[in-house]
C-alpha positions in Angstrom: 0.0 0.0 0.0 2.6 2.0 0.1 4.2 2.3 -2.9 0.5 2.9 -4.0 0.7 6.6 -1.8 4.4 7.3 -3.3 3.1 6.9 -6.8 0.0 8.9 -6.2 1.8 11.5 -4.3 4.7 11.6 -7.2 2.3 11.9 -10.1 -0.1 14.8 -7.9 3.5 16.7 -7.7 4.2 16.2 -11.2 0.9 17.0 -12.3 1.3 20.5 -10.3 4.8 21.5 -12.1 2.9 21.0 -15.3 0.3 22.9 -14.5 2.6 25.9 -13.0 4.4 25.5 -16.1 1.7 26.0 -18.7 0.1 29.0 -16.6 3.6 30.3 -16.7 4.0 30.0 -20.3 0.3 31.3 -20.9 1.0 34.4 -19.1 4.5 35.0 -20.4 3.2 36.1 -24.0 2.3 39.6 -24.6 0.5 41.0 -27.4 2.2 43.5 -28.9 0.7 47.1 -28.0 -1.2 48.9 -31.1 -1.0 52.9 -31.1 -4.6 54.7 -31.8 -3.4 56.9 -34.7 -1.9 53.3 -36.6 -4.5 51.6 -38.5 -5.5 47.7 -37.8 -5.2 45.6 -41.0 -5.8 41.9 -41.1 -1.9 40.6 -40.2 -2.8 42.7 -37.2 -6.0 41.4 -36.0 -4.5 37.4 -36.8 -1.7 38.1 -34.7 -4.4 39.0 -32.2 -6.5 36.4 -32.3 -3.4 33.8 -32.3 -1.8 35.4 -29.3 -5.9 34.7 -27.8 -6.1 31.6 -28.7 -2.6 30.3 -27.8 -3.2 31.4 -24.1 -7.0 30.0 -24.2 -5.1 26.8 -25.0 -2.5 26.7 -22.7 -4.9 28.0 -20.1 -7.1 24.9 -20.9 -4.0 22.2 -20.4 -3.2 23.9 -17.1 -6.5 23.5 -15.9 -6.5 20.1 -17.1 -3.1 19.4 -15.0 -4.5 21.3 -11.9 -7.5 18.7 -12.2 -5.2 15.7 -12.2 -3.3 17.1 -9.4 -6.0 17.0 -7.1 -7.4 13.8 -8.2 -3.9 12.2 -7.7 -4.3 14.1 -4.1 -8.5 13.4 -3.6 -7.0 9.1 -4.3 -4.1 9.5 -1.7 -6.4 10.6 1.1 -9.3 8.1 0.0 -6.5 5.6 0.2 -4.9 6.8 3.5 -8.7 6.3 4.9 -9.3 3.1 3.4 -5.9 1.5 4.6 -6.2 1.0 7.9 -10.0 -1.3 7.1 -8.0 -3.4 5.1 -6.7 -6.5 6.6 -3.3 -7.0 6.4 
């Protein structure tokens, strides 16, 4: 039982780098600044939309790895309860 708790408390810290990771990485990218007296043209607004979408998407995975962790941590407790009803 317990290399059950190191492998569920290995993968919840794992799970936690990746998620610090991607939220690092999603809020590393800037979108470069557009003056009021320059004029938008398409290259412009794509650029936009890219930067938008590439930070929705590593926003997403993050969220996704911040889920695992505390499923990998929700197991370890339920099995840290259970253990001690099982006969050994």
């Amino acid at each position: 039982m317990s290399a059950l708790f190191v492998v569920l408390d290995l993968a919840a810290i794992a799970a936690s780098f990746v998620a610090a990771a991607l939220w690092y990485r999603a809020g590393s990218g800037t979108v470069r600044r557009i003056s009021r007296f320059e004029t938008l043209d398409h290259a412009d607004l794509n650029r936009m939309v890219v930067a938008m979408n590439r930070a929705a998407i590593l926003n997403r995975r993050a969220a996704l790895a911040s889920a695992a962790a505390a499923i990998c941590f929700a197991l370890r407790f339920a099995a840290s309860l259970a253990a001690p009803a099982l006969p050994i």
